[in-house]
N, C-alpha and C positions, 0 to 999 in steps of 0.2 A: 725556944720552940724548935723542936727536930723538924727534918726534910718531910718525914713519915705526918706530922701533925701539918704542915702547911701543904703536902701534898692532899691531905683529908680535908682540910680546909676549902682548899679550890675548887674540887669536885663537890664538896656539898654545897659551897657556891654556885655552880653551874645547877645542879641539878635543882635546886629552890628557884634559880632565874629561869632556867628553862621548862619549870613548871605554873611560874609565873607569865608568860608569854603565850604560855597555849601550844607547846610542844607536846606535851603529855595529854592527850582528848582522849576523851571514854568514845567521842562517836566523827567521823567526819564525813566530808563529800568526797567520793573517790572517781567521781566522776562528774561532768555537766558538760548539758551538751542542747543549748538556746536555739530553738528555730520556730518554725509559723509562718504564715501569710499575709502579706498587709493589705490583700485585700478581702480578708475573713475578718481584717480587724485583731486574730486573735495569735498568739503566741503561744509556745508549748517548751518545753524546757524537760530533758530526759536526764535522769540524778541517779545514779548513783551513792548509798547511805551505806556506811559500814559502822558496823557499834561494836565496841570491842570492852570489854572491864566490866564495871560498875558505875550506874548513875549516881548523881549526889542528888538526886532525888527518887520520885517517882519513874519508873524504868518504860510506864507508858508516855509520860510527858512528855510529846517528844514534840516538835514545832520545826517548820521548813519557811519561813519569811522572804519572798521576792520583793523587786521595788529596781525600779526604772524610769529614767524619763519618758520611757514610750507606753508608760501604764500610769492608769487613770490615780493609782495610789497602794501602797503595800498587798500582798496578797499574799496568807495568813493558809497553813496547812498540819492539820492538826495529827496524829496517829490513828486514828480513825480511818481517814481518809488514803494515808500513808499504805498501810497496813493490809485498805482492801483493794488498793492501784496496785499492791507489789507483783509486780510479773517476773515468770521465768521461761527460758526459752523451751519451746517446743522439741527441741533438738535439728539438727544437719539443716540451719539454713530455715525452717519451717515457718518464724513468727516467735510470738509469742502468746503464752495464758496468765492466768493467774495462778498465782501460789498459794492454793490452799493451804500450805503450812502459819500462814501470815493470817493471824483476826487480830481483830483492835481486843479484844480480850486477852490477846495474849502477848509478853515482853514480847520485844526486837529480838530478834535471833544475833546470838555473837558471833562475830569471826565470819557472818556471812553477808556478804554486801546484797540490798535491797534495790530494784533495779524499778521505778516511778518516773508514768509521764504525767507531768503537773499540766493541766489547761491554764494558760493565765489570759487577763485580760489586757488589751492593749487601745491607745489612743488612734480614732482613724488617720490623724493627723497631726503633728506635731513641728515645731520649731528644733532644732539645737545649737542651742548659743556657743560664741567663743568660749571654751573653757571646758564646756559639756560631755561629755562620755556616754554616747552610745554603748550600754552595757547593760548585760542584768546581774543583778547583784542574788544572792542566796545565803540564807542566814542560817544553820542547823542548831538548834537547841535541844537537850535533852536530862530533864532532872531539873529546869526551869534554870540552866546554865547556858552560856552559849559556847558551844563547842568547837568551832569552824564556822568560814565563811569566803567566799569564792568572787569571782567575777567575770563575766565572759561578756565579749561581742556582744552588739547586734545586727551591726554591719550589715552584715550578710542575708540579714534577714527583710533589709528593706529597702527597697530601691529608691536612690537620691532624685529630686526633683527639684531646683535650684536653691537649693539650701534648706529646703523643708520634707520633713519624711511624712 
């Protein structure tokens, strides 16, 4: 075996493992950004979605999955929803609106990241045991694959009170 054959070798190694790993995503979170109130009870979570390629499925199937111990149980967000949240900014500072470019009738736009605040729900009160991770977790699927998945704080979001939030 020549250098030219085991140099082709290694690289097609890599490139099979690193599309085994989830190097290579048609969609990911390019952003997340966990905050809320704990005394609304409720949390919010600002995401950033960028889709790039082709789905290995359905190009609207798209799914967003939260899940924390500070919530009552996974919370499920479907392209519907995705699609009519997408906001963009107003310009210089202004806010934000919706993006009429975005219906649930229509694919994910490629190449352009989607900018969604998620409401999620959260527990009024809660324990966290040794071992436990104040975090929210985000699951992005898309083509009924899962494509990326993230984790952030929550820290920040909820004031300690002798060991229970």
């Amino acid at each position: 075996m020549g250098i030219r054959n085991v140099a082709a070798a290694g690289i097609a190694a890599f490139v099979l493992s690193a599309a085994g790993c989830g190097f290579f995503r048609d969609a990911e979170i390019s952003y997340m950004a966990p905050g809320g109130n704990l005394h609304t009870a409720h949390l919010e979570c600002w995401m950033e979605i960028t889709f790039s390629g082709e789905p290995p499925g359905d190009p609207r199937d798209v799914e967003v999955i939260f899940s924390s111990i500070a919530m009552p149980g996974p919370q499920k967000f479907d392209w519907a929803f995705i699609s009519e949240h997408d906001l963009i900014r107003k310009g210089d500072w202004r806010g934000y609106k919706a993006n009429a470019d975005t219906s649930a009738e229509s694919n994910p736009p490629l190449e352009t990241a989607i900018r969604v605040k998620f409401p999620l729900r959260s527990h009024d009160r809660f324990r966290v045991e040794a071992g436990d991770e104040l975090e929210l977790h985000a699951t992005l699927y898309w083509g009924g694959e899962e494509q990326h998945s993230l984790s952030r704080t929550l820290g920040h979001v909820f004031a300690k009170e002798g060991g229970a939030f």
